[in-house]
C-alpha positions as CSV (number, residue, x, y, z in Angstrom):
1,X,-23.4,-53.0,-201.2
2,X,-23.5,-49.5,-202.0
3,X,-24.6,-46.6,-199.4
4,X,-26.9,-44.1,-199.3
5,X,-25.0,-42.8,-196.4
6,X,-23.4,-43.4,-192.9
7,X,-25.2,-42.1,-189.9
8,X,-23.8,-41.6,-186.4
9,X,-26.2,-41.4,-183.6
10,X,-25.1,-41.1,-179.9
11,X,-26.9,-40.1,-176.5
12,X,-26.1,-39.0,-173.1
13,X,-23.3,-36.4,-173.6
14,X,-23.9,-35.7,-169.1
15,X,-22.1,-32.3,-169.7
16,X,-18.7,-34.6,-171.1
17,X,-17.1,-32.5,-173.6
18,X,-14.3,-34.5,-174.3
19,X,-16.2,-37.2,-175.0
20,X,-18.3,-35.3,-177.4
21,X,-15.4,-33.8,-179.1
22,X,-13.8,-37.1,-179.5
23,X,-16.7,-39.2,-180.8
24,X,-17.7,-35.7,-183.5
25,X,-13.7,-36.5,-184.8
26,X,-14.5,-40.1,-185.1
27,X,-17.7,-39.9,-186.7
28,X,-16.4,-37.4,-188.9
29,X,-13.1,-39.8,-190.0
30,X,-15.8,-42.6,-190.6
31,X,-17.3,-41.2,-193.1
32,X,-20.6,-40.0,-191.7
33,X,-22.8,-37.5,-193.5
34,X,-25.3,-37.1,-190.4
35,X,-24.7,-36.8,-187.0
36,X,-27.6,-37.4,-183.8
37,X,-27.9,-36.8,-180.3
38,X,-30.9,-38.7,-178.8
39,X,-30.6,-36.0,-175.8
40,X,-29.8,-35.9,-172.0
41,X,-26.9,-33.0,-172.6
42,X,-26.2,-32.4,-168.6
43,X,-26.1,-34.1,-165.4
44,X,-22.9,-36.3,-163.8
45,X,-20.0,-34.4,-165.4
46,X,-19.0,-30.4,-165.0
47,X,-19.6,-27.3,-166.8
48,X,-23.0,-27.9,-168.8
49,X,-22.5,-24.5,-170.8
50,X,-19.4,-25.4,-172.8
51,X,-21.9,-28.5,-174.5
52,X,-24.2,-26.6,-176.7
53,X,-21.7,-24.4,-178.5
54,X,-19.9,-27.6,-179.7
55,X,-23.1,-28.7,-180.9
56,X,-24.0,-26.2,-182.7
57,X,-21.0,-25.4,-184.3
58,X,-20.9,-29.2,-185.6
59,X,-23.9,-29.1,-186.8
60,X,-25.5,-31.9,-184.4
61,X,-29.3,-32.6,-184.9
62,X,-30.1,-32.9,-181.1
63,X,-33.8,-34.4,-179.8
64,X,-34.6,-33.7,-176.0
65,X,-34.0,-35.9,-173.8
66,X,-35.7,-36.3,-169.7
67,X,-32.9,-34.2,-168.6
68,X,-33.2,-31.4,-171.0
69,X,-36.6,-31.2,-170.3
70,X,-36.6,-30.4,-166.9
71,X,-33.6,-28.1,-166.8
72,X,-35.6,-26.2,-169.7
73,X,-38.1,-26.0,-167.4
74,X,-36.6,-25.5,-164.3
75,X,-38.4,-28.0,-162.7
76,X,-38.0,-30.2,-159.0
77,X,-35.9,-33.4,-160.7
78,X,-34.1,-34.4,-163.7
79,X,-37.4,-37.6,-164.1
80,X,-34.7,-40.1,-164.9
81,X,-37.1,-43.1,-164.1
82,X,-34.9,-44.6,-161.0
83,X,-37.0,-45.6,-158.0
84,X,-34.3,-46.8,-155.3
85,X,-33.3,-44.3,-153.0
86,X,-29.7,-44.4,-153.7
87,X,-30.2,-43.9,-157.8
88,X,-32.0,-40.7,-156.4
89,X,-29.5,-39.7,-154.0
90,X,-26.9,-39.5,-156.6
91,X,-29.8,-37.8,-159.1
92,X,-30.1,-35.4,-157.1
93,X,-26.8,-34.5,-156.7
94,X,-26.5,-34.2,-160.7
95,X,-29.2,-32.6,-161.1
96,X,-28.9,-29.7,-158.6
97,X,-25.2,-29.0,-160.1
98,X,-26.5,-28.9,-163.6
99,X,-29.5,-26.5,-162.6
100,X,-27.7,-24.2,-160.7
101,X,-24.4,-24.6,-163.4
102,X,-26.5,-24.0,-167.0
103,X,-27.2,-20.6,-168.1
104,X,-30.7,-19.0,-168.1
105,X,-29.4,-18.1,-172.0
106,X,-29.7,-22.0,-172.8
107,X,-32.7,-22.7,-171.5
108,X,-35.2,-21.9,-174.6
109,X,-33.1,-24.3,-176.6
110,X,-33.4,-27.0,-174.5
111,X,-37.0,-26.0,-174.0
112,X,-37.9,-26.0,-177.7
113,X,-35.7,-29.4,-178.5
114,X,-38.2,-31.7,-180.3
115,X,-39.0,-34.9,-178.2
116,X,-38.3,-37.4,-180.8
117,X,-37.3,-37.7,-184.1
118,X,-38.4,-39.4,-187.6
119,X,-36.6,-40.1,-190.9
120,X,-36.8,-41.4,-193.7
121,X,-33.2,-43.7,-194.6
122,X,-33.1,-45.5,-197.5
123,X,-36.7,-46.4,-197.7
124,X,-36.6,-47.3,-193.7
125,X,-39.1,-45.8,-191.2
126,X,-37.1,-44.8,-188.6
127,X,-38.2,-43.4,-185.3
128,X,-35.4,-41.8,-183.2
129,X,-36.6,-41.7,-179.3
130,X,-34.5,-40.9,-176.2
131,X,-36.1,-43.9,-173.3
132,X,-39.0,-45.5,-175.3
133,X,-41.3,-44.1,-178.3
134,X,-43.6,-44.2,-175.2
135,X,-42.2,-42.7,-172.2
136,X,-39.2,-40.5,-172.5
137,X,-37.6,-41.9,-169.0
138,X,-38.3,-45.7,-169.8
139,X,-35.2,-48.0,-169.7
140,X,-35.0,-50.5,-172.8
141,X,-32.4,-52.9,-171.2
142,X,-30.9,-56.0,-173.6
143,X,-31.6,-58.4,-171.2
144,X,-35.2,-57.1,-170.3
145,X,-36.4,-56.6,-173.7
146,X,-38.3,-59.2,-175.1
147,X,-38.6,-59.4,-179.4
148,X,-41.8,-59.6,-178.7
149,X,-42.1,-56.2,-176.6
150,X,-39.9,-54.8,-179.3
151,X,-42.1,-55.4,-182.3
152,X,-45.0,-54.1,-180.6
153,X,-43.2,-50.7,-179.5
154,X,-42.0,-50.8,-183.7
155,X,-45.8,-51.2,-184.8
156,X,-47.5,-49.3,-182.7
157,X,-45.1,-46.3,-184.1
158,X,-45.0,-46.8,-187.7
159,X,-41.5,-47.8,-187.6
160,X,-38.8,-50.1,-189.2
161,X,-36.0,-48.9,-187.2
162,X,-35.9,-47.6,-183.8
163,X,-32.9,-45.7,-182.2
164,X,-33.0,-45.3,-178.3
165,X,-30.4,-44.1,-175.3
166,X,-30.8,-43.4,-171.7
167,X,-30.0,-46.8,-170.5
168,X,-26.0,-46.1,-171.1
169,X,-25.2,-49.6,-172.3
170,X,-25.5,-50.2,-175.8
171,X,-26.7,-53.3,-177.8
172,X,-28.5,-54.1,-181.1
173,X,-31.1,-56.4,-181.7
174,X,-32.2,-57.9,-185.5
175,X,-35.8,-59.2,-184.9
176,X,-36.8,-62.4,-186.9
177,X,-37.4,-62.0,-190.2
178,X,-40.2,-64.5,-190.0
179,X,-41.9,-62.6,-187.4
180,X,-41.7,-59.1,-189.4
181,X,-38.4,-57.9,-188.7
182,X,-36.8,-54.9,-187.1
183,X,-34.1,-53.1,-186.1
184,X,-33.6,-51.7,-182.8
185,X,-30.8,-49.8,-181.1
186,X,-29.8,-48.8,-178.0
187,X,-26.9,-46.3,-178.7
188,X,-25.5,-46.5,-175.3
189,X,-24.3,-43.0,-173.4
190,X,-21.1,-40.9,-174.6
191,X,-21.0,-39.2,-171.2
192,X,-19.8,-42.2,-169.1
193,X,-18.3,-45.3,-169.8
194,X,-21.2,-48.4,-169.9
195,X,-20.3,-50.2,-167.1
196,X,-17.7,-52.4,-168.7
197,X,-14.5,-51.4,-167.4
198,X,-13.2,-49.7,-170.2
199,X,-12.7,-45.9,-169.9
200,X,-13.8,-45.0,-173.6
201,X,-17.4,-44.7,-174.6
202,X,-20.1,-46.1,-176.9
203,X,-21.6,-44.8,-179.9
204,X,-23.7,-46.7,-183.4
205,X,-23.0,-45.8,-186.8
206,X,-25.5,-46.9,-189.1
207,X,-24.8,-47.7,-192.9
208,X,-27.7,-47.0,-195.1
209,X,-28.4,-48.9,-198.0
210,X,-29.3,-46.8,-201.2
211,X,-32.2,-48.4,-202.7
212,X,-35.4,-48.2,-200.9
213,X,-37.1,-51.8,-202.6
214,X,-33.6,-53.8,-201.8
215,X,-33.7,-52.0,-198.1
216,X,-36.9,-53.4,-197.5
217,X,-36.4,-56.6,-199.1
218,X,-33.3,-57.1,-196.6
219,X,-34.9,-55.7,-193.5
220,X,-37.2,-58.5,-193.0
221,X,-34.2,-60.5,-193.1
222,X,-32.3,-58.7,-191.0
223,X,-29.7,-57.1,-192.5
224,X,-30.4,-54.6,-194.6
225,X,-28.9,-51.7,-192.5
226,X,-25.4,-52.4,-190.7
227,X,-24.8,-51.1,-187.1
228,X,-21.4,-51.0,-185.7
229,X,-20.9,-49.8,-182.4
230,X,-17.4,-48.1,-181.6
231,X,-15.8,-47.4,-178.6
232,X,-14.1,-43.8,-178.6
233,X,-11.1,-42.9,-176.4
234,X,-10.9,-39.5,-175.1
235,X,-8.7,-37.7,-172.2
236,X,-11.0,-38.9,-169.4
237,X,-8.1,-38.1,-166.4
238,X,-8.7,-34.8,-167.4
239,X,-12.6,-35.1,-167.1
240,X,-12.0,-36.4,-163.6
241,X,-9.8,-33.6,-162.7
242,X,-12.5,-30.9,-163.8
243,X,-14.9,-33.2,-161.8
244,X,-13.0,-32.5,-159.0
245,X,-12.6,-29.2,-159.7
246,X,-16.3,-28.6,-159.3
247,X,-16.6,-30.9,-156.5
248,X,-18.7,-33.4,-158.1
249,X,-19.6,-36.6,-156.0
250,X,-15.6,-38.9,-155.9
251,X,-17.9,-41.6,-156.8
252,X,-19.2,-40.1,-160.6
253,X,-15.0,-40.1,-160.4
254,X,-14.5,-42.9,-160.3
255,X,-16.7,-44.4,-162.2
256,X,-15.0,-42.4,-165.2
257,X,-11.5,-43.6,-163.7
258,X,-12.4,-47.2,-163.9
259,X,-15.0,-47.9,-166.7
260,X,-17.6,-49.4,-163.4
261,X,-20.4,-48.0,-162.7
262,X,-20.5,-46.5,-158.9
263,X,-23.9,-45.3,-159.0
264,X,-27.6,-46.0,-160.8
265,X,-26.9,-49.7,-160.4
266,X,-30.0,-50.7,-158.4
267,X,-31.8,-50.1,-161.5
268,X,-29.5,-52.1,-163.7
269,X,-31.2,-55.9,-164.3
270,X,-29.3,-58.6,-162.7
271,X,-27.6,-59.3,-166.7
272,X,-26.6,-55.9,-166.6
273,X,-25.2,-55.6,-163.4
274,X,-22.9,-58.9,-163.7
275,X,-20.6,-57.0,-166.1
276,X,-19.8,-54.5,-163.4
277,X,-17.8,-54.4,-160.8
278,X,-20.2,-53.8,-158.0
């Protein structure tokens, strides 16, 4: 099948430029002609202002995510969604070391970051959002997400495609081709690894086919557009070192260290949570 082209989209960068450098190289070796961030630039990992220059100067188009919002606009909390104590704890903690660590010279570009995106691939509708197409800090988890639920949140926004992050596990789901069919993506998180014990991270490319009537033809059955996700290694001892540098909580650490999550697990879904280690 022939290509229009090969996108790369990817969320979650949490201030990792290692991570960011190391997935731009892949996506660039793969071939792709476009490159997305579905937002959430800072919190968990040091030094927020050496992110944006790599993003501009690699010509990322970047949507706003909950974090970027709030340290745009300086507000009380990062509104990452969590509601257990101990998710907030450790929220906290991120977000006061992003505030306090992100230039007042970077705040009108997070502040003017749109809060979604739309495109046009191939003849697809595609709506790019960072939680939901909803609510910017809503968690689409695999194991939570009904088809159902999904083709709702697909009509109700004009959309073929939908490409999401914030969660920080990735997973793709092919709705029924009887029922309408769909494509929906959750990118994962480059910033961290997803809770699978492995210490490299998660982002989709996305291959495009060129001819809009055979696009939609194959999207309602379900495979029109092909998503692989990758796994990118990058220099993550070095990331914990910096982390320690800046005195980041040993448990964001270690979680980088081992590929498990340490912290925001209470509001992982049991599914979720099984693939951990705690």
């Amino acid at each position: 099948m022939s290509h229009l082209s090969r996108v790369a989209v990817f969320g979650g960068v949490y201030n990792n430029t290692g991570a960011l450098s190391a997935v731009l190289d892949d996506a660039q070796a793969q071939g792709a002609t476009e490159v997305y961030c579905l937002g959430d630039l800072g919190g968990f990992g040091p030094l927020p202002d050496r992110v944006f220059p790599i993003l501009l100067d690699r010509g990322v188009t970047v949507m706003q995510g909950n974090y970027d919002h709030s340290i745009g606009h300086q507000l009380a909390d990062c509104a990452c969604g969590y509601s257990d104590p101990r998710d907030n704890h450790y929220a906290r903690l991120s977000y006061a070391y992003t505030q306090a660590k992100t230039s007042q010279r970077w705040l009108p570009y997070l502040r003017a970051l749109p809060p979604f995106l739309r495109r046009e691939w191939g003849g697809y509708r595609v709506h790019m959002a960072h939680g939901s197409p909803r609510q910017v800090n809503e968690f689409l988890w695999e194991s939570t997400s009904s088809d159902a639920f999904l083709r709702r949140l697909l009509r109700a926004h004009d959309a073929d495609v939908l490409l999401v992050t914030h969660t920080g596990i990735p997973w793709v789901r092919r709705l029924p081709a009887e029922q309408g069919g769909g494509l929906v993506v959750n990118v994962g998180a480059i910033g961290r690894p997803a809770n699978d014990g492995r210490t490299g991270i998660w982002y989709a490319l996305l291959d495009i086919p060129s001819k809009p009537a055979q696009a939609a033809a194959l999207l309602s059955a379900g495979s029109a557009i092909a998503v692989t996700l990758r796994c990118v290694d990058y220099d993550h001892e070095r990331l914990c070192a910096e982390m320690r540098a800046e005195s980041l909580p040993e448990e964001f650490v270690e979680t980088v260290a081992t590929g498990y999550w340490t912290t925001c697990l209470e509001i992982l879904p049991a599914k979720e949570r099984l693939r951990g280690k705690f």
